[in-house]
Steps between C-alpha positions, in 0.01 A plus 500: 500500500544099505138487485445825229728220240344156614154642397672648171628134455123345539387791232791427273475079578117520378543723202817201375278196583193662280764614204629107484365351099533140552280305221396199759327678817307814487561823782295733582414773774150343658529752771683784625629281775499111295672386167406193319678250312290267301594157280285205411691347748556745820399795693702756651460779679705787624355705842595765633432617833569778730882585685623366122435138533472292187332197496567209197258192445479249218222244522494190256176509285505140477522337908395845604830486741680824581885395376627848572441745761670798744522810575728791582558862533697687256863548595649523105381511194736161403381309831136528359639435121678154608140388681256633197772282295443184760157549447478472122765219483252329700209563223711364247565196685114450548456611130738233392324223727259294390131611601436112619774278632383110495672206687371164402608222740493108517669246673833540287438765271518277223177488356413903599783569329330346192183667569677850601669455177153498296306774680839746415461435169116556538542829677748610257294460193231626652634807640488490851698636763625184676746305586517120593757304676486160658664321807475189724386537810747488739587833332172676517575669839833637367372629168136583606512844641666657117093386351178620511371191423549142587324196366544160653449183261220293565729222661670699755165658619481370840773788622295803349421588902903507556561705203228728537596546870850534449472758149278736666545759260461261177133376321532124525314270308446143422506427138166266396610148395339513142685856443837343627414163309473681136691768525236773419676784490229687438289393843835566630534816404127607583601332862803692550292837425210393756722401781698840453190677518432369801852594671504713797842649593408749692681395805278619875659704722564327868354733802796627680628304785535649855722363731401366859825621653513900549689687260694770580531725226438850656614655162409425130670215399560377119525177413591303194467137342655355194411225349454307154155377394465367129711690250509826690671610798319657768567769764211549762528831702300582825490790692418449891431807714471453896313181656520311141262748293570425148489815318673402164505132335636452145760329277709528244423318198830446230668232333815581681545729813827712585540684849394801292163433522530486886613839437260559314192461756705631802544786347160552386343404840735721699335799332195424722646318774859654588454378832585134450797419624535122485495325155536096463476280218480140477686309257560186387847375546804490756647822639814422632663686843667776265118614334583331173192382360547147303341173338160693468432333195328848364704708236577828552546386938776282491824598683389864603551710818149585538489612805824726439305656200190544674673671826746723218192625366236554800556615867347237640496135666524230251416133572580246226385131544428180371174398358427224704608627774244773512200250423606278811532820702171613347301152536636466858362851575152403368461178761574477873475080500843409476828714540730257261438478146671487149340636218616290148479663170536251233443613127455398175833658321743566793675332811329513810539702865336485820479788775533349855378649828593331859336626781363800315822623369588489131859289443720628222800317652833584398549682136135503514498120381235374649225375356676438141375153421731505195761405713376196648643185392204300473461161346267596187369238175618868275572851532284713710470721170408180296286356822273817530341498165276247582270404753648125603827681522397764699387288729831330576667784501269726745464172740882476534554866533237507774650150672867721463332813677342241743807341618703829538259723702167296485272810510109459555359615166683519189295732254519378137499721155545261237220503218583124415404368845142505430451208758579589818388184635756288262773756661360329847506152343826519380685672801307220706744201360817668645330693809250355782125701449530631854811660396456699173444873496146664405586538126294842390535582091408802423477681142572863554909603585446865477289592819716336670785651340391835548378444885853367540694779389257757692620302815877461462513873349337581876 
């Protein structure tokens, strides 16, 4: 019977979606299975599959990026309502966003600011879709990842490499002397259209990782990841069956995620795997001795009993743990050299944290505290939020953090994610003046989290 009204819910869900008038995107049925939602500005589309699961996609015309994306089988008509209405909030927000964001940048910002202030007026009268902003560069690293486009003046042009290497996702460009030197909007303008053109944002998918140590799992297993990249928070979701085969890998895609949408895909996986019967999820933030999940610096996850919702709601073992704690465990499970190492995650826009294994064993040390570099009472030039927004200052404050780690435990390797170290010999140089060579760890940076994360959580949910 449960079933008999969830399939009269998809009939009656399809029939309200195609009877919407809205004067700015246009619906229509392009299959009996697929509805479309066009605008100069997105695409959308609604599938739906068999066992009544739904699945919602917006894709920005523009950087060709997918900014929303899940799916889930039909429990009520008002659960599906609330995520159609997610959906098209998030097509007005890319309606109402410029087609081209710009970032001009100099040494100060002074004289971009000039220049950004003559190609908006350009743009304007001419009708363009743009928008142009300006900033010195010691801010470029904070601000860069909002635009698709960055242009460097002509007098800061020897740290294109860093920028470019650093703001994968962005087009960067040096702007030509006699453009900069006249302020020809114009030659501007045609440059900002060429170097757009030229943007690829399609990010590659990483081959999966698999882990030297055996892995238990004799049942499915479902893991998740969440994590922030850009404007958009993400929610990776993998689905191991025995001896690590991967038989379902995809994410959530939204501006904001709730534990509903965890719902959402356990609930639609279970219809064709009811066996699972262990589900983790790795998070950012601390979860204190009571389950309390806190300081994960992602709305809609901050001070929640996940793992009381989760076990409320699903008959089955639930493992909840931190981020970086699951990419030590995974990195250490992908390398039999050493058996001590700390894995450092240092970003752009938050505090950092470090996952520590001794002797093969993951510490969490009392109230699960270890490892939160935030505490540390270093001796820093600035704020490790003002410090990692540039390069110099990342430096300092990754070297110090390391020599901290170092004199604590002293593990072999200590793995770096931090997009603004893009030296790794300057890391050496600079831990060299407190630390003799023969004693500094193997420093190893590395630029994907999530395999790690997700290898992780497979092994502590074991």
């Amino acid at each position: 019977m449960d079933e008999f009204f969830s399939t009269l819910n998809v009939v009656f869900f399809q029939k309200w979606i195609i009877s919407h008038h809205n004067p700015d995107f246009i619906i229509q049925m392009a299959a009996s299975d697929r509805i479309t939602i066009e605008n100069k500005s997105s695409s959308s589309t609604i599938t739906f599959y068999h066992d009544n699961i739904i699945e919602l996609a917006t894709t920005n015309k523009s950087t060709r990026r997918i900014e929303f994306y899940l799916h889930f089988q039909m429990r009520s008509l008002l659960q599906a309502v609330k995520l159609f209405d997610e959906m098209v909030v998030c097509i007005e927000k890319i309606d109402a966003r410029p087609a081209i964001r710009v970032l001009l940048c100099c040494t100060g910002g002074l004289t971009t600011s000039f220049f950004a202030s003559k190609l908006q007026q350009g743009v304007e009268l001419l009708d363009l879709h743009f928008t142009i902003d300006a900033t010195g560069y010691q801010n470029v690293f904070y601000q860069g990842h909002k635009y698709d486009v960055i242009l460097l003046a002509p007098q800061i042009g020897h740290v294109y490499h860093k920028v470019k290497a650093v703001l994968k996702e962005q087009a960067v460009k040096i702007i030509p002397g006699e453009i900069f030197a006249t302020y020809d909007v114009k030659a501007a303008i045609d440059l900002i259209t060429a170097t757009y053109a030229k943007k690829n944002v399609t990010p590659k998918k990483s081959g999966f990782l698999r882990a030297r140590l055996k892995v238990a799992n004799k049942k499915p297993v479902l893991v998740f990841s969440l994590f922030r990249n850009s404007q958009r928070v993400h929610l990776a979701y993998r689905l191991y069956e025995e001896d690590m085969n991967i038989v379902i890998d995809d994410e959530i895609i939204k501006p904001h995620v709730k534990a509903g949408d965890i719902f959402h895909v356990i609930d639609a996986i279970m219809v064709d795997h009811p066996e699972i019967e262990t589900i983790g999820v790795s998070t950012p933030g601390i979860i204190n001795d009571d389950g309390l999940l806190c300081s994960t610096s992602v709305r809609g996850f901050e001070n929640i009993y996940l793992e009381k919702m989760l076990k409320e709601r699903y008959d089955v073992d639930i493992v909840i743990a931190n981020d970086v704690n699951t990419a030590a465990v995974g990195f250490y499970a992908c390398q039999d050299k050493c058996e001590s190492l700390a894995f450092l995650f240092q970003p752009i826009h938050h505090l950092s944290g470090a996952g520590i294994v001794i002797n093969g064993n993951l510490v969490k040390g009392s109230h699960n505290l270890a490892g939160e570099i935030q505490y540390l009472p270093m001796a820093l030039s600035d704020s490790p939020l003002i410090l990692n927004r540039t390069i110099e200052g990342s430096l300092e404050l990754v070297s110090k953090t390391i020599l901290s780690i170092m004199a604590l435990i002293a593990p072999e390797v200590v793995v770096v994610y931090c997009d603004l170290i893009t030296n790794e010999d300057r890391l050496y140089d600079e831990l060299g003046r407190h630390l003799q060579k023969s004693s500094l760890p193997k420093i190893v940076k590395v630029t994907n989290m999530l395999e790690y994360t997700l290898l992780g959580q497979l092994i502590l949910s074991c």
